[in-house]
C-alpha distance (Angstrom), angle and dihedral (degrees) to the residues before:
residue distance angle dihedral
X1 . . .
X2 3.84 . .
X3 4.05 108.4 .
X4 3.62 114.7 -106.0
X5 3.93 115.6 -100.3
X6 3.59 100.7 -141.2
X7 3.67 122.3 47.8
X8 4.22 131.9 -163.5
X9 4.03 126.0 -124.9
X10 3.75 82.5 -92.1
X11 3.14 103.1 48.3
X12 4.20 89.6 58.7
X13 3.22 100.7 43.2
X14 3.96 88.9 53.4
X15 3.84 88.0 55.3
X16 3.85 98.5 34.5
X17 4.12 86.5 43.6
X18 3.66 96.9 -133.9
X19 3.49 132.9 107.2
X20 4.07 126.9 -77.9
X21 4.02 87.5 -123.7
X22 4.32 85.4 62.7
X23 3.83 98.1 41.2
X24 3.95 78.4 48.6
X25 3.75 84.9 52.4
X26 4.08 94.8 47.1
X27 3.79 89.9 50.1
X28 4.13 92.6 48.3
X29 4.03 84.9 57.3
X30 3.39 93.1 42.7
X31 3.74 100.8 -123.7
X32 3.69 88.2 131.9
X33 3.39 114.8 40.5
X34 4.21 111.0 -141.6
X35 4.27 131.2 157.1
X36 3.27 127.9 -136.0
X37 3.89 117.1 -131.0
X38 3.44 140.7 -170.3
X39 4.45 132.7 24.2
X40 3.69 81.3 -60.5
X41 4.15 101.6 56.4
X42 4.25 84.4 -133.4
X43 3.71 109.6 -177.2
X44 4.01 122.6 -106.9
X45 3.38 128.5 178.8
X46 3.79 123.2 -158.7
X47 3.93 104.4 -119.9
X48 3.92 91.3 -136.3
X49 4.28 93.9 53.7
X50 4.32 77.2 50.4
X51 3.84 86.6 64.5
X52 3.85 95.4 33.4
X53 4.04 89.6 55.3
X54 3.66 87.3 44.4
X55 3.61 91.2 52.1
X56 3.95 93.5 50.0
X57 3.67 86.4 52.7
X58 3.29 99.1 51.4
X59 4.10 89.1 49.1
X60 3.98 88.3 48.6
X61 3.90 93.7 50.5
X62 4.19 89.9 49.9
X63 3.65 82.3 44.5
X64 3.63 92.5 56.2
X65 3.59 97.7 43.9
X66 3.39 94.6 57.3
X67 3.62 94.4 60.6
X68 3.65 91.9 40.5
X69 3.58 95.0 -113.3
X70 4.27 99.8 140.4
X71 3.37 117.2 100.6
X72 4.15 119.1 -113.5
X73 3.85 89.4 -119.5
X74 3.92 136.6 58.4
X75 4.08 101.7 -125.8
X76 3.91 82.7 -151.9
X77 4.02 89.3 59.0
X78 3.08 125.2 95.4
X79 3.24 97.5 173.0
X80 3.73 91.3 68.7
C-alpha cells in the first residue's frame, strides 16, 4: 500500500504526538506549510513538508543544545 501524500490535522498530530489545536497552531505561523481544500477549507498537509518541518526541528533542537539553550526539565514530566 503506497502511503497517502496528503495527510489531515489528525493525522499529524498522531505522528508528531501533539494535539490537533498545536499542529493548528504550527500551520497558523506557517512553520508547516498545509492547503485547505474543498467548500469546507479542511486542512491537508503534504506528507513530504511533514518530514521537512520535522527535519528543521530536529536542526533547531541540535542547534539549541549546542548553545545550551534546553531547559534541565521536560515541562511534560511530571516526574521531574
Amino acid at each position: 500500500m503506497t502511503a497517502k501524500r496528503f495527510l489531515d490535522l489528525k493525522a499529524v498530530s498522531d505522528e508528531l504526538a501533539v494535539t490537533k489545536a498545536q499542529v493548528y497552531t504550527i500551520l497558523k505561523n506557517g512553520d508547516l506549510p498545509a492547503i485547505q481544500v474543498g467548500p469546507k477549507k479542511v486542512w491537508r498537509i503534504e506528507r513530504t513538508k511533514l518530514e521537512e518541518y520535522i527535519e528543521r526541528r530536529y536542526a533547531a533542537t541540535r542547534e539549541a543544545v549546542e548553545r545550551g539553550d534546553v531547559p534541565d526539565e521536560d515541562p511534560e514530566d511530571p516526574e521531574d
